[in-house]
N, C-alpha and C positions, 0 to 999 in steps of 0.2 A: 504494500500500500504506500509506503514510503517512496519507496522509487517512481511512484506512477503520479504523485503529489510532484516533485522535483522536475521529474520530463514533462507534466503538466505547464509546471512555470517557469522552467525553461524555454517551451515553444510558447508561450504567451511575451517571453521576456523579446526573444525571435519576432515573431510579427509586430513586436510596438516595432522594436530599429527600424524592422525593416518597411512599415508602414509611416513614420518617422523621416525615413529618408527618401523614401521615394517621392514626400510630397513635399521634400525640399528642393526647389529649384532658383537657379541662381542664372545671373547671365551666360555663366558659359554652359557647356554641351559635358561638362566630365568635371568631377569633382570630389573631393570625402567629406562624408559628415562624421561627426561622432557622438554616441549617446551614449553614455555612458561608457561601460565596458565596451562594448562593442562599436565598432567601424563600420562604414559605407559607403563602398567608391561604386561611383555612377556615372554613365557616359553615353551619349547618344551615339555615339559613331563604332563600329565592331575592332574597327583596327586600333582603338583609342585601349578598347576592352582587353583586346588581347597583347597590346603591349605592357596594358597593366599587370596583366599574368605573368607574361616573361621575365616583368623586374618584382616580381612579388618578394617576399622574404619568408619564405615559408620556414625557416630558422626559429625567426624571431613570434609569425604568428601565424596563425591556422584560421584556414577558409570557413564559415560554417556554414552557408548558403550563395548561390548562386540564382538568379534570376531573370528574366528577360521580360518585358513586360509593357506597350505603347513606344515600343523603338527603342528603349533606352534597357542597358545592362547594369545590373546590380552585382554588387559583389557585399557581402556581409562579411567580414573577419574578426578574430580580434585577438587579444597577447597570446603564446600560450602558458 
């Protein structure tokens, strides 16, 4: 029951970020937000998306969702 309580508010903590950042928009077309613990890089353009992939620092932090969603790419991360 424990556990199902925690993954519970974990995915709730998940769709605020990422509802959070999706309806942050700023003049440019790519950008990060941050809420909290968690991060938000977002970008209208795919090659914008996938360069962000290639410089990522998956060292230092871990992807927890990905998104596509009205043109634009989501990326949710954050420490690990």
């Amino acid at each position: 029951m424990k556990k199902r309580i925690i993954t519970i508010l974990a995915t709730l903590a998940l769709t605020g970020c990422i509802t959070a950042c999706s309806g942050t928009y700023t003049s440019t077309n790519s950008g990060t937000e941050n809420s909290g613990d968690y991060f938000c890089y977002y970008s209208d353009y795919t090659t914008d998306y996938l360069d962000f992939l290639k410089t990522f620092n998956y060292e230092k932090y871990e992807i927890v969702n990905i998104t596509n969603g009205y043109s634009r790419w989501y990326v949710t991360y954050k420490l690990k």
